[in-house]
C-alpha angles and dihedrals in degrees: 000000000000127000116278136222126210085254081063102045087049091054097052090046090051083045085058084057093039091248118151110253129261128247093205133349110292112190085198102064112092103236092038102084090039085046091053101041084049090060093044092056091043091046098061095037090062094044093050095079094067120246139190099274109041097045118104133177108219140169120235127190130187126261113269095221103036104020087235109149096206119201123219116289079236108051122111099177123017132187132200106181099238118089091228088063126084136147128266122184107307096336132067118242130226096221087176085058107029078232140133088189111094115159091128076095118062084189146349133188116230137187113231143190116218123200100223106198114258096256092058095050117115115262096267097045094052081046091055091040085055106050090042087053092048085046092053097038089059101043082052101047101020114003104190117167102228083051098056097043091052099047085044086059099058086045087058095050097042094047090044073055104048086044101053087049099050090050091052083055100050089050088229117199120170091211093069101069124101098238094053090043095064096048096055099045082050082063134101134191119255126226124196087207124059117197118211124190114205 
C-alpha cells in the first residue's frame, strides 16, 4: 500500500472502464469530473462516521453580538451533548427553545467530525475512499456485475482494515465500560468447597 493522490483515484476509476490512464487531471476528459465528484461525495461519507483521526473535542461559546454558536467550516457532525441541540447550517439550534440564540451558554464542548481533505487521510482510509469511489463510479457508467463484486470485495477488505485500526486507536476495551463495570463489581467468586465452622 502507499498513499494515494486524486490523479490516482480517477485512474483506477477509468481502469474500471478500460480507459488508458492519465498523466494529470484533465476537465476535459469525459469520465474526470464524474471521477472527482465521485471521490468528494465518498470522501465525506467515510469520513461521516467519525474516525480516529478526524474527531475533535472542542469548546464552543456563543457570539457575543448575536448570541449564534457557529460550528467549524469544516464540521460535518457536531454534538453537543445535549439532545435540544443540533446542528443547522453553520450554526447549532436550540430545538427546546425554537431559538439560534444561545448565549444562555457561555460555552459548551462538543464533539465534532471533521471532514480532513483527501490528501491528508491516513494511508488506509485513502485506501477505503478509494475503493468506494472505484465501487460507485462503476455501478453509475458500467455496471457489470464481475466488476462490481469484485470491486465490493476490495471495499470490504480495505474498510475490515480501516476498522480494526480505528479500534486499535481508540484503545477500545469492552471492560471499561459502565455497564460492564457494574456487572463485574455485582460478582463473587465461586468455591467448589464451602467451609463450614460448628
Amino acid at each position: 500500500m502507499a498513499f494515494l493522490t486524486k490523479l490516482d483515484v480517477v485512474n483506477a476509476c477509468l481502469d474500471t472502464m478500460g480507459e488508458s490512464p492519465l498523466n494529470a487531471i484533465d476537465s476535459d476528459h469525459p469520465f474526470v469530473e464524474a471521477a472527482l465528484g465521485k471521490l468528494n461525495t465518498c470522501n465525506t461519507q467515510t469520513q461521516a462516521r467519525g474516525w480516529w483521526f478526524n474527531s475533535d473535542l472542542v469548546t464552543l461559546q456563543p457570539d457575543p453580538n448575536t448570541g449564534f454558536m457557529y460550528v467549524p467550516a469544516d464540521a460535518i457532525n457536531v454534538d453537543g451533548g445535549l439532545n435540544s441541540l443540533v446542528q443547522r447550517g453553520r450554526r447549532l439550534y436550540d430545538r427546546a427553545n425554537s431559538s439560534y440564540d444561545l448565549s444562555a451558554y457561555p460555552s459548551l464542548s462538543c464533539y465534532v467530525v471533521r471532514e480532513i481533505p483527501f490528501e491528508d487521510l491516513p494511508m488506509l482510509a485513502q485506501h477505503v475512499v478509494s475503493t468506494r469511489t472505484q465501487l460507485d463510479f462503476q455501478n453509475s457508467f458500467d455496471g457489470d456485475k464481475d466488476k462490481y463484486a469484485k470491486l465490493g470485495g476490495a471495499y470490504q477488505q480495505a474498510f475490515t482494515l480501516l476498522n480494526a485500526e480505528h479500534i486499535r486507536n481508540q484503545h477500545v476495551n469492552m471492560f471499561n465500560t459502565p455497564s460492564i463495570a457494574a456487572t463485574l463489581r455485582l460478582m463473587q467468586p465461586a468455591s467448589r468447597y464451602l467451609r463450614r465452622r460448628w
